[in-house]
SEDO-897237 format. One record per residue (C-alpha): residue number from 1; residue in one letter; x, y, z. Coordinates in nm, 4 decimals. Example, Ala and Ser with C-alpha at 12.3 -4.5 7.8 and 13.67 -1.06 7.14 Angstrom:
FIZA,1,a,1.2300,-0.4500,0.7800
FIZA,2,s,1.3670,-0.1060,0.7140
This chain:
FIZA,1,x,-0.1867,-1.7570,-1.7353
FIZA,2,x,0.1812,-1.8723,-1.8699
FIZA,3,x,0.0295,-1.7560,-2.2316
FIZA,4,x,-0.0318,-1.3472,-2.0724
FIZA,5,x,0.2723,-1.3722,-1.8678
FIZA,6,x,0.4758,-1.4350,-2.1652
FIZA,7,x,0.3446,-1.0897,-2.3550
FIZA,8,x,0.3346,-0.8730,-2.0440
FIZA,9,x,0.6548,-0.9310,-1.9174
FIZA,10,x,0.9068,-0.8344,-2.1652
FIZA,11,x,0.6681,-0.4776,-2.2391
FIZA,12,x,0.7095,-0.4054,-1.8720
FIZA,13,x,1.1137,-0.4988,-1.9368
FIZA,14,x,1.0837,-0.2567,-2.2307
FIZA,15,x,0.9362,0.0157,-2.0657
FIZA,16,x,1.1305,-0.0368,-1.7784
FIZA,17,x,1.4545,0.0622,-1.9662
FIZA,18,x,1.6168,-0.2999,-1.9887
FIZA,19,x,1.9468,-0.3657,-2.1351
FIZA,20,x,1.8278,-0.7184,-2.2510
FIZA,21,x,1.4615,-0.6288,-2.3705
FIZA,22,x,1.3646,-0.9933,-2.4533
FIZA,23,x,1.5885,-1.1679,-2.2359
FIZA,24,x,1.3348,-1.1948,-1.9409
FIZA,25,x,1.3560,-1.5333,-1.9295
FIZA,26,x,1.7206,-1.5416,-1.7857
FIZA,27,x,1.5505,-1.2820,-1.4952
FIZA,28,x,1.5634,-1.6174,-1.2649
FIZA,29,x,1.9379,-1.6207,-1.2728
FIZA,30,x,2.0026,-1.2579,-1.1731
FIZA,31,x,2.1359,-1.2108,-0.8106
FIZA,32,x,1.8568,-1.0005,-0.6355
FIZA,33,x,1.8494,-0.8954,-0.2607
FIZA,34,x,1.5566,-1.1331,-0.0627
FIZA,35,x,1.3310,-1.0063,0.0975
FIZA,36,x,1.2906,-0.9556,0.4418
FIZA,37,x,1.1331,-1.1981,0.6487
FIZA,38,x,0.9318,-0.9795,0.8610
FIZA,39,x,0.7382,-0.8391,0.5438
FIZA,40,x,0.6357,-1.2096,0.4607
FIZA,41,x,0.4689,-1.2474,0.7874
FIZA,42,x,0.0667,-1.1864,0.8433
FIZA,43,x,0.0401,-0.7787,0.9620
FIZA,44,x,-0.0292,-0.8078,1.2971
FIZA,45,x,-0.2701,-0.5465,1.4539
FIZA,46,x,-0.4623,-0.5566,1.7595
FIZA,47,x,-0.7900,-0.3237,1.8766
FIZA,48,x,-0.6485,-0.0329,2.0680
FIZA,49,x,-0.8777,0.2837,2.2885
FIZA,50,x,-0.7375,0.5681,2.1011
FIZA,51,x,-0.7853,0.8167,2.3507
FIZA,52,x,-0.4512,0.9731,2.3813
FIZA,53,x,-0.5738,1.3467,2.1876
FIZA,54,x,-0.3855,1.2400,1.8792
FIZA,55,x,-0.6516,1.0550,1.7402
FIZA,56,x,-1.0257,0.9208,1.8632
FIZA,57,x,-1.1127,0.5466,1.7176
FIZA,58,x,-1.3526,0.6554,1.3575
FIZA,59,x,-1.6644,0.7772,1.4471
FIZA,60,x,-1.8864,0.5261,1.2863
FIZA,61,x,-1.8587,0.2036,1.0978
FIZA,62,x,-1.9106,0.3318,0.7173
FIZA,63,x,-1.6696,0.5510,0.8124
FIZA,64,x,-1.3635,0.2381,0.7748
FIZA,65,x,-1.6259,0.0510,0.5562
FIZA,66,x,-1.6237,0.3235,0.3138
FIZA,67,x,-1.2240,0.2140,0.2658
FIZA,68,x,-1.4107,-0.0913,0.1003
FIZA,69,x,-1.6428,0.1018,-0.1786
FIZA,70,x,-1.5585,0.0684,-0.5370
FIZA,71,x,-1.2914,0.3120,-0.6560
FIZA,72,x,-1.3999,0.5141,-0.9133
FIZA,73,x,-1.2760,0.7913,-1.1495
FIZA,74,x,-1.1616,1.1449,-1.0177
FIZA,75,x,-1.3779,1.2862,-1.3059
FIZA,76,x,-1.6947,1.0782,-1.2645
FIZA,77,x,-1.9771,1.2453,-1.1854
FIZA,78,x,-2.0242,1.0733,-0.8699
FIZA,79,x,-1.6848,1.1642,-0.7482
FIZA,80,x,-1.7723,1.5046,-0.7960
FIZA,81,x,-2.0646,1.5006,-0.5835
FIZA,82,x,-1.8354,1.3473,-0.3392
FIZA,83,x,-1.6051,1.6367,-0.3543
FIZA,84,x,-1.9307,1.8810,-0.3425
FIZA,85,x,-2.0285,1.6975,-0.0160
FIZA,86,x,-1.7296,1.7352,0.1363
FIZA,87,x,-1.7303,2.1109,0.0522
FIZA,88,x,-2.0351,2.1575,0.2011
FIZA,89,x,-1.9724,1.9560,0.5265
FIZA,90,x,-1.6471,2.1274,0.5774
FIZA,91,x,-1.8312,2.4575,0.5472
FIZA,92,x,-2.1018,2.3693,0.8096
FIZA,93,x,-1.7599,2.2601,1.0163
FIZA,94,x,-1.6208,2.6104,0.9831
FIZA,95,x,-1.9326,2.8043,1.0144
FIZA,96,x,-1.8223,2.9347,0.6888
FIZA,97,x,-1.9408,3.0100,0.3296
FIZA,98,x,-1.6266,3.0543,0.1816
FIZA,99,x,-1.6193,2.8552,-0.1619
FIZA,100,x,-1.2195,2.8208,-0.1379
FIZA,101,x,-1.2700,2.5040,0.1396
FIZA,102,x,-1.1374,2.1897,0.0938
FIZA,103,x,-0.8979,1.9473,0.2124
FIZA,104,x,-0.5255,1.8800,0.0539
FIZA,105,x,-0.3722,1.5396,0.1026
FIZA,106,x,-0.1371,1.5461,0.4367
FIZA,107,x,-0.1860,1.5495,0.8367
FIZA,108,x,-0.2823,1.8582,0.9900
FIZA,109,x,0.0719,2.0143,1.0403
FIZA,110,x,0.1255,1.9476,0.6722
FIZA,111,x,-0.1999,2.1680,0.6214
FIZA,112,x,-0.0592,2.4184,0.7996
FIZA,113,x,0.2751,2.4574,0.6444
FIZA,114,x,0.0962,2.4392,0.3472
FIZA,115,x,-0.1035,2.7477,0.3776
FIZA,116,x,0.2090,2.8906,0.5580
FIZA,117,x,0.4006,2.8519,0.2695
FIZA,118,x,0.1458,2.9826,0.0427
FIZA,119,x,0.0578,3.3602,0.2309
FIZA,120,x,0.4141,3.4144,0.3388
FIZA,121,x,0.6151,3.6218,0.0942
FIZA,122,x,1.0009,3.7572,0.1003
FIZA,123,x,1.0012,4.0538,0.3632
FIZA,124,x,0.6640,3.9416,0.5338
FIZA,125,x,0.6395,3.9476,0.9203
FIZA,126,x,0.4523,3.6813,1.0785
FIZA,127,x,0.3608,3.7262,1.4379
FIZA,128,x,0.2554,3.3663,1.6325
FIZA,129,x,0.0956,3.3565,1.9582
FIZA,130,x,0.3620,3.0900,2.1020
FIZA,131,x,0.2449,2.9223,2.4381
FIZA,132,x,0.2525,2.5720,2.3315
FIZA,133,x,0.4346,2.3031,2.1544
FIZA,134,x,0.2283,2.3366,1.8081
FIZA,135,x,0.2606,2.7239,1.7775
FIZA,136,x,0.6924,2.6562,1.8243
FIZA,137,x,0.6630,2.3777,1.5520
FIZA,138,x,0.4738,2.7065,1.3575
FIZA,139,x,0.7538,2.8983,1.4608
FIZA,140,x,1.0359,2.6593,1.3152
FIZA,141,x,0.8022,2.6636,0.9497
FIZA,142,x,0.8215,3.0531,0.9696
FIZA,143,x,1.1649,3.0369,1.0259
FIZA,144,x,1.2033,2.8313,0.7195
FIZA,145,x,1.0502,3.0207,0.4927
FIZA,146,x,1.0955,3.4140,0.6583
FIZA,147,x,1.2082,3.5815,0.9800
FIZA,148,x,0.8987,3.5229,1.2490
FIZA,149,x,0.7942,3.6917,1.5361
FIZA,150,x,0.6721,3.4999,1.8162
FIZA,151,x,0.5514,3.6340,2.1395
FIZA,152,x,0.6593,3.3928,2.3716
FIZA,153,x,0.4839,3.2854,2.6536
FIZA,154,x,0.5159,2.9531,2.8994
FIZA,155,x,0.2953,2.6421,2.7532
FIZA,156,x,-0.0093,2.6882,2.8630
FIZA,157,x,-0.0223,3.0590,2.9009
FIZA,158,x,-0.2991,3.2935,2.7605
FIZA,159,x,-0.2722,3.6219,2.5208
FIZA,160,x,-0.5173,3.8858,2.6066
FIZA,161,x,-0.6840,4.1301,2.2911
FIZA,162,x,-0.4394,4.4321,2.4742
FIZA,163,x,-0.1368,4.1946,2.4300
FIZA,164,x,-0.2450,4.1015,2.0404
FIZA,165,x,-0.3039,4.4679,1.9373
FIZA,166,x,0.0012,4.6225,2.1117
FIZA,167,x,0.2142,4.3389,1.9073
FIZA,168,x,0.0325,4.3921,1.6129
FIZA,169,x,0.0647,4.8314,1.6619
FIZA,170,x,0.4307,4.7211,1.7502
FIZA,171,x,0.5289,4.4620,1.4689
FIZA,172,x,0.2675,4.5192,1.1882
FIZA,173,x,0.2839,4.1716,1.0718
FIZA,174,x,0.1357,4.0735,0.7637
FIZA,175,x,0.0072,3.7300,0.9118
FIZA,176,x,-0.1019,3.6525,1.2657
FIZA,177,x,-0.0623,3.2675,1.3585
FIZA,178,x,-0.2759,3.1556,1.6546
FIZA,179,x,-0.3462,2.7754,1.8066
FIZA,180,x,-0.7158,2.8056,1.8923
FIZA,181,x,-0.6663,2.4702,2.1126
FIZA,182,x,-0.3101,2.4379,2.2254
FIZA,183,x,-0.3317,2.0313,2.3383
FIZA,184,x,0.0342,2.0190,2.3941
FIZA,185,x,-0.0462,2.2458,2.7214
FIZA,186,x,-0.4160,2.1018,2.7631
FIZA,187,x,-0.5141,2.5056,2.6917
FIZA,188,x,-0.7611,2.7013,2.5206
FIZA,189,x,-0.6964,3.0154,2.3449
FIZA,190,x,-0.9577,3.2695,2.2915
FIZA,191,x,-0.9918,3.4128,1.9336
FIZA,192,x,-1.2804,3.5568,1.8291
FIZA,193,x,-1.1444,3.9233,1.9052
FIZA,194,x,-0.8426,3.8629,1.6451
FIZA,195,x,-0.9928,3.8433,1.3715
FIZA,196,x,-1.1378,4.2212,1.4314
FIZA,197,x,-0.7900,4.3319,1.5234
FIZA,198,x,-0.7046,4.1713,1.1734
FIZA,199,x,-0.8782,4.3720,0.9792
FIZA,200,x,-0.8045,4.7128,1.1203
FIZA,201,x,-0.4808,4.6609,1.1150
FIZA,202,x,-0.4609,4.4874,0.7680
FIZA,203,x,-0.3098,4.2128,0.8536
FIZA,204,x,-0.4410,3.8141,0.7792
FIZA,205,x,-0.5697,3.5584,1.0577
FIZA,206,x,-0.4139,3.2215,1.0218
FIZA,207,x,-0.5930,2.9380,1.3151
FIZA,208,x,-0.4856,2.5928,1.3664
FIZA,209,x,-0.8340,2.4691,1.4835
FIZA,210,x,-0.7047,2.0980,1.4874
FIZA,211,x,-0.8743,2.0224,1.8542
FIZA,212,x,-1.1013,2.2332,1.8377
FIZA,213,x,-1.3835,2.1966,1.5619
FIZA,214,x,-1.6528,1.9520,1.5765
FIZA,215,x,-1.5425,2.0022,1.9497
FIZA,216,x,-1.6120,2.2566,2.0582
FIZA,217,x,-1.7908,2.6267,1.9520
FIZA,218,x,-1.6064,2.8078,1.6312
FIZA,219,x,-1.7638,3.0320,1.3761
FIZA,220,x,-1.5087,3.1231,1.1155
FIZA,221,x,-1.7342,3.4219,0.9223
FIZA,222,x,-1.8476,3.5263,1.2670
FIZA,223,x,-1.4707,3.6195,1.3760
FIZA,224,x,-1.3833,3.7462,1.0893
FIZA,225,x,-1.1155,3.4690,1.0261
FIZA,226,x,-0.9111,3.4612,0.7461
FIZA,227,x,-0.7599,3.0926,0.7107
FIZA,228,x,-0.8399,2.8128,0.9410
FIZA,229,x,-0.6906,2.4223,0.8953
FIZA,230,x,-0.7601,2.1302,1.0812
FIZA,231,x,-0.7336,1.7512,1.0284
FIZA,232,x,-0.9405,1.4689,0.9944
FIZA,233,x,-0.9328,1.2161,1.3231
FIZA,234,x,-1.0161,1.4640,1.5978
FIZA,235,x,-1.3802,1.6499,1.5256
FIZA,236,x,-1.4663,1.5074,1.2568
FIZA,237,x,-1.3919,1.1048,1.3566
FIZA,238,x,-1.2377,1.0224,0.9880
FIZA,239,x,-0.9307,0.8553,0.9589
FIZA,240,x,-0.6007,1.0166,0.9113
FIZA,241,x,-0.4966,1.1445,0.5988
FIZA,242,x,-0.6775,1.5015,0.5141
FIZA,243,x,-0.6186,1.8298,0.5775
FIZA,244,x,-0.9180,2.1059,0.5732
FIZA,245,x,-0.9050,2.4286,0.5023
FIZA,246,x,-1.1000,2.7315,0.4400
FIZA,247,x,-0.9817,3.0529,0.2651
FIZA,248,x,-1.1175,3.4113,0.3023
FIZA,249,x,-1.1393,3.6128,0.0222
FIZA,250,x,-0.8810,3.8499,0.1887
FIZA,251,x,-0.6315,3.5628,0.2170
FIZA,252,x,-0.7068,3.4230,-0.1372
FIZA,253,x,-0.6280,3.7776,-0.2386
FIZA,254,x,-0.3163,3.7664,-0.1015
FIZA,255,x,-0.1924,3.4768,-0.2766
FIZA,256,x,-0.3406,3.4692,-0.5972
FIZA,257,x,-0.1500,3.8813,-0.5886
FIZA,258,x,0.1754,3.7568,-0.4713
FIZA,259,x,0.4912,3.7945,-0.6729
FIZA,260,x,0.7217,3.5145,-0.5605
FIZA,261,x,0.6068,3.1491,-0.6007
FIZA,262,x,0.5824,2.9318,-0.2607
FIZA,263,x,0.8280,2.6263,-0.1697
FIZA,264,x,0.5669,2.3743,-0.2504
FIZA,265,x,0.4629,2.2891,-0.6398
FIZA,266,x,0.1738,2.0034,-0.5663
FIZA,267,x,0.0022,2.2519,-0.3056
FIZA,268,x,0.0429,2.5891,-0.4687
FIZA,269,x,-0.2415,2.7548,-0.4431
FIZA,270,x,-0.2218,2.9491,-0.7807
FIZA,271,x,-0.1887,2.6164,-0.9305
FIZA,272,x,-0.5060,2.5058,-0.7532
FIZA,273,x,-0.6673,2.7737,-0.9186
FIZA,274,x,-0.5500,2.6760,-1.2749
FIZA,275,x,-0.5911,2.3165,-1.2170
FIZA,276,x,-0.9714,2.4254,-1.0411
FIZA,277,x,-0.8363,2.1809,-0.7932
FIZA,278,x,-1.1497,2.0942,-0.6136
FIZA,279,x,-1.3551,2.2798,-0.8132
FIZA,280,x,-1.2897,2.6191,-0.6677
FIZA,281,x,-1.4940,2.7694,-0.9714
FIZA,282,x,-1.7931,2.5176,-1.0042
FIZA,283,x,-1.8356,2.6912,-1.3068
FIZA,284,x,-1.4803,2.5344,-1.4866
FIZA,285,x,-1.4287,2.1702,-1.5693
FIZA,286,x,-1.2720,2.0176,-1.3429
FIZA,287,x,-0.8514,1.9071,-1.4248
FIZA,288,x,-0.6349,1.6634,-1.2493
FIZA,289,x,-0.3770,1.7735,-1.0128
FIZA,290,x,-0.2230,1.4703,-0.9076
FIZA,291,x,-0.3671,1.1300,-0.8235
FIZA,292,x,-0.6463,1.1509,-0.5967
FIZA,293,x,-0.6571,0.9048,-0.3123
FIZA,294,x,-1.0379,0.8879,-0.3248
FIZA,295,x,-1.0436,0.6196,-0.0302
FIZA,296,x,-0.9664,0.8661,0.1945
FIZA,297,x,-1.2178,1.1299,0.0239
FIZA,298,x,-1.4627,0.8360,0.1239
FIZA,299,x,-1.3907,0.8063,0.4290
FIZA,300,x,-1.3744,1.2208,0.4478
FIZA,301,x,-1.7431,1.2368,0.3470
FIZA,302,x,-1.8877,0.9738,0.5818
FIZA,303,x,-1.7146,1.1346,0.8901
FIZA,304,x,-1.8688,1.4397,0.8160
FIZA,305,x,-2.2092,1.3455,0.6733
FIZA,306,x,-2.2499,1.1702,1.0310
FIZA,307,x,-2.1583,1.5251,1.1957
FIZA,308,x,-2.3804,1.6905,0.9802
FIZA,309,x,-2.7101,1.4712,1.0938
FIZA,310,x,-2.6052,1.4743,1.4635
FIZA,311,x,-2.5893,1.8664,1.4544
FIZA,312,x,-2.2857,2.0400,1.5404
FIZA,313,x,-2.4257,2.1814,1.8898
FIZA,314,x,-2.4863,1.7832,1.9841
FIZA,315,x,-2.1388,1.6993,1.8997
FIZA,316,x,-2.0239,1.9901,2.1405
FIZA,317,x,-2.2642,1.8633,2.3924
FIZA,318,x,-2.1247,1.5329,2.3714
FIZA,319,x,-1.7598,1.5887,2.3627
FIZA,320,x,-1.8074,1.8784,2.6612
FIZA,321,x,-2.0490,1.6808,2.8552
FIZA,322,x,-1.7987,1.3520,2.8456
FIZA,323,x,-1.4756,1.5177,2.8988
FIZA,324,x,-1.6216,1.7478,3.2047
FIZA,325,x,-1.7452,1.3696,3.3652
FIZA,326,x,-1.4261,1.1990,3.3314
FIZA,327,x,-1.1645,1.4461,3.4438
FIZA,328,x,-1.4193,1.4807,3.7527
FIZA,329,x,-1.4104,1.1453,3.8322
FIZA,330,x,-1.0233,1.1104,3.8000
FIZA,331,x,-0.9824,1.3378,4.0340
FIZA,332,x,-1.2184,1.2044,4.2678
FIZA,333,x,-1.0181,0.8817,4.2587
FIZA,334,x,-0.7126,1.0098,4.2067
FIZA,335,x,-0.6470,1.3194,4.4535
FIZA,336,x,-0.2875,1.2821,4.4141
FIZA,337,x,-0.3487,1.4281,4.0450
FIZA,338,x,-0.4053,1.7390,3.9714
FIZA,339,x,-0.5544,2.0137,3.6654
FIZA,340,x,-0.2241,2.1118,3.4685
FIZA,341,x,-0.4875,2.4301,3.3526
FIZA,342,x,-0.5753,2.5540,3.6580
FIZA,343,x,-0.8669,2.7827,3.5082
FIZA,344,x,-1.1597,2.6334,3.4109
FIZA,345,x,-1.1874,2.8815,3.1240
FIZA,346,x,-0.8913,2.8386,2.9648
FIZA,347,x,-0.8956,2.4732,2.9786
FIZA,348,x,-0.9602,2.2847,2.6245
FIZA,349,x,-1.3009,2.1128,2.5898
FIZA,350,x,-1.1639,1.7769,2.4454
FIZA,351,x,-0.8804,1.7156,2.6407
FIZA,352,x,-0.7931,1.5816,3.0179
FIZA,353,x,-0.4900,1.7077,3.0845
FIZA,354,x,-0.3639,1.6282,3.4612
FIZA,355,x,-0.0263,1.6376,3.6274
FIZA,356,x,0.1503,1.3539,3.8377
FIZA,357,x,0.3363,1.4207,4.1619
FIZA,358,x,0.6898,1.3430,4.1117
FIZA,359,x,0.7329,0.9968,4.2636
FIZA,360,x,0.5331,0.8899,3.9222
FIZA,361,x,0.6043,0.8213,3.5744
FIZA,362,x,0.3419,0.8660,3.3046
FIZA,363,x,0.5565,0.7168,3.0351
FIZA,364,x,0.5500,0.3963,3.2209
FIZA,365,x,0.1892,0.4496,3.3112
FIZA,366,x,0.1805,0.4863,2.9226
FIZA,367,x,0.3335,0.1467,2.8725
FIZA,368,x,0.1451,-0.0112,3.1231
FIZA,369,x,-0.1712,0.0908,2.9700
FIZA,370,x,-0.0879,-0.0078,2.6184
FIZA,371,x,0.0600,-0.3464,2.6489
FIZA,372,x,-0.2139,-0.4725,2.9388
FIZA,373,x,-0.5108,-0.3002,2.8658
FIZA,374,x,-0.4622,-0.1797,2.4673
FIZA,375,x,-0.5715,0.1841,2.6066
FIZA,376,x,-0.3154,0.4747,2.4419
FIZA,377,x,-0.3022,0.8183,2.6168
FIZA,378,x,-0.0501,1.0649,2.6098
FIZA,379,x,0.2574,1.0788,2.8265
FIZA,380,x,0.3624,1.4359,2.8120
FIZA,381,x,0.5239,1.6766,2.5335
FIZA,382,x,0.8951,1.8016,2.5650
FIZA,383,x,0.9732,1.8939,2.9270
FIZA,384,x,0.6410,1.7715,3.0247
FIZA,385,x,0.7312,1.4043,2.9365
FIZA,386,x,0.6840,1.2100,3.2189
FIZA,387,x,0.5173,1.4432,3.4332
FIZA,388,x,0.1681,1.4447,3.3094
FIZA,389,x,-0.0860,1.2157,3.1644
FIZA,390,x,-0.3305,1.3544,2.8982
FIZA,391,x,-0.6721,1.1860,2.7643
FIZA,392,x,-0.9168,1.3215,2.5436
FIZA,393,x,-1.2330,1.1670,2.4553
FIZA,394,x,-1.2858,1.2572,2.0500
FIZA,395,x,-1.5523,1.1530,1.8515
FIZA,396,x,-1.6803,0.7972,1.9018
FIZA,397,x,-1.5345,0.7821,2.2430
FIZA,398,x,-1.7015,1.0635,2.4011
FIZA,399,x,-1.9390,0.9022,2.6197
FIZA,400,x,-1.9349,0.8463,2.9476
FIZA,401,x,-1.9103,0.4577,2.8937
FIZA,402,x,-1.5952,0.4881,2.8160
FIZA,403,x,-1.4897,0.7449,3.0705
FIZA,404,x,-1.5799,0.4834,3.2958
FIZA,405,x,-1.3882,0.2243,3.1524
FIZA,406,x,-1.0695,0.4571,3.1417
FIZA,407,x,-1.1081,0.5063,3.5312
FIZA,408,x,-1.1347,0.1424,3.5857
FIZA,409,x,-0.7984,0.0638,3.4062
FIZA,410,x,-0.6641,0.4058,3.5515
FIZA,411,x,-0.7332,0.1858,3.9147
FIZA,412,x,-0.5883,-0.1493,3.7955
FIZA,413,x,-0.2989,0.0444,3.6913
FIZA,414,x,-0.2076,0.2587,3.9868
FIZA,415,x,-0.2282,-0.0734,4.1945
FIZA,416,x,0.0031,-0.2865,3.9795
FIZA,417,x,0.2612,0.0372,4.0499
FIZA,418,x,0.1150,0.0238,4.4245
FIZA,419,x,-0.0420,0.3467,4.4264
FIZA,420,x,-0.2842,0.4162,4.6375
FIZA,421,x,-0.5703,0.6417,4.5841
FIZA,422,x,-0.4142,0.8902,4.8919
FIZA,423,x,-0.1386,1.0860,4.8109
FIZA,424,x,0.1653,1.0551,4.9256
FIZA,425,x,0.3102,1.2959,5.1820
């Protein structure tokens, strides 16, 4: 060991650009910062319910256990079958059979201002259905790159086809941003008449579908939609770390033509195209972008190879089916809370979104939860922090045994802040 120690260490001194190349054995006397303590510790994790809406616990084991499979090659053969598989599933996702689908490296929002970045051009209009927190984070991207405009509504508000089309008559944006599942406001957003109004108008259909597919109904060729993106740890039941997406022709039209080059270098989509960055063109050989973090492609596949066997219509039965049963038994326990979506309609399939009277505290709810029961729910967005409590059973946990667990802890917790199931007057 000494013996490979002693001819390694003064090429990596070399390469590294050392003023002394073969002085590395005086390295012990230079004055270096420590370390921290903390980072010499054991990590120290703990088993949590993830059933706060920003993430469900993975949907199956091989899911995680896939984080332990050889790592292999982007260019093997077998990692290309991996990427094909993951094409396909995202496709039978989508309801789509668009060949530009895949899924960049990123969260969700990063997917988003990603494809943002990549349709928006100098002098473009973007119009954005705004009701919610995730359509005014849209609005700040726009802003960034162009001049948007949002019609503005109160969270949890919906737009109606007249509204869309007299904006779009009005505006005549060149991109029309929608949230399909607004979970910041617990609301659902109808769009399967946009995409129509899209294309007689001219104008291209960008959805955030993050709590939505796998979740609930969506047919992306049906509608007519242009771009969709989700993520990985709602629908799907993958870890974090991906970002789908599926391209229409119209919209890959639009910015393979453009005449400006986006913000972004690593996710420009023209360079996608000459790097065939997930083999786009099955019929190219296939180039590397940029290091591959095939783990998570692993972990990608499993999550939706598992979603492919159960059948998408089961995994909107189940998520439906278990969210429906535990926001009506909350409510039967809990009178003094109430639905922050007061129509049925417009409420989101995956999520339990319910409001507190004001002598309560969600964010110490919150607290409570986490640090006595390892249960993580959602305390509120913005001005509704504090106010509300949200759940959402994703993926693994949409069953009703844990709905019933959730109401059990919901009781223990409401006692240790002496609530009583009556509300107050």
């Amino acid at each position: 060991m000494a013996t490979t120690s002693a001819i390694i260490l003064p090429c990596l001194f070399l390469i590294a650009g050392g003023q002394n190349n073969h002085d590395w054995l005086s390295w012990g006397n230079e004055a270096i910062l420590p370390p921290h303590s903390s980072i010499l510790e054991k990590i120290d994790t703990k088993p949590t319910l993830l059933v706060s809406g920003g993430r469900g616990n993975p949907t199956q084991p091989s899911s995680i256990a896939a984080f332990n499979l050889p790592q292999m090659a982007i260019a093997e053969d077998a990692v290309i079958k991996i990427v094909e598989d993951i094409k396909h599933g995202l496709r039978y996702l989508f309801q789509t059979n668009n060949s530009n689908t895949l899924a960049i490296v990123g969260t969700g929002s990063l997917g988003i201002e990603t494809v943002l970045d990549n349709l928006v051009e100098p002098g473009d209009t973007v119009l954005i259905l705004l009701n919610g927190m995730w359509a005014d984070r849209v609005k700040e991207i726009v802003t960034r790159l162009r001049i948007p405009i949002p019609m503005m509504k109160p969270p949890g508000s919906i737009f109606t086809m007249e509204e869309v089309e007299l904006e779009i008559r009005s505006k005549k944006p060149k991109i029309v941003y929608a949230v399909n599942g607004e979970s910041s406001a617990g609301v659902f957003q109808k769009v399967d008449f946009i995409g129509d109004l899209c294309h007689k108008h001219g104008c291209i259909t960008v959805l955030d579908v993050i709590h939505i597919v796998g979740i609930q109904p969506f047919f992306m060729d049906k509608w007519k939609m242009d771009v969709v993106v989700c993520n990985t740890q709602k629908g799907i039941g993958a870890p974090v770390g991906k970002a789908p997406m599926s391209f229409s022709s119209r919209a890959v039209e639009k910015m393979t033509n453009r005449t400006t080059t986006p913000h972004t270098l690593l996710n420009d989509f023209q360079s996608w195209q000459k790097y065939n960055y997930w083999r786009l063109d099955a019929t190219r050989p296939y180039f590397t972008h940029h290091s591959v973090p095939i783990l998570l492609m692993y972990t990608l596949r499993e999550g939706l190879a598992l979603l492919s066997r159960d059948g998408l219509i089961s995994s909107w039965k189940k998520h439906a089916e278990s969210n429906l049963y535990l926001r009506k038994r909350l409510l039967e326990e809990f009178p003094f809370l109430t639905d922050t979506v007061t129509e049925p309609k417009n409420r989101l399939v995956g999520v339990v979104m319910l409001s507190f009277p004001n002598y309560l505290n969600s964010t110490e709810i919150r607290t409570h939860l986490i640090e006595k029961h390892n249960v993580d729910v959602n305390n509120g967005f913005g001005p509704s922090v504090g106010k509300v409590i949200r759940f959402a059973l994703l993926g693994a946990n949409a069953n009703f045994e844990v709905a019933d667990k959730l109401v059990n802890v919901m009781k223990e917790t409401f006692a240790h802040f002496n609530v009583s199931s009556s509300p107050k007057t």
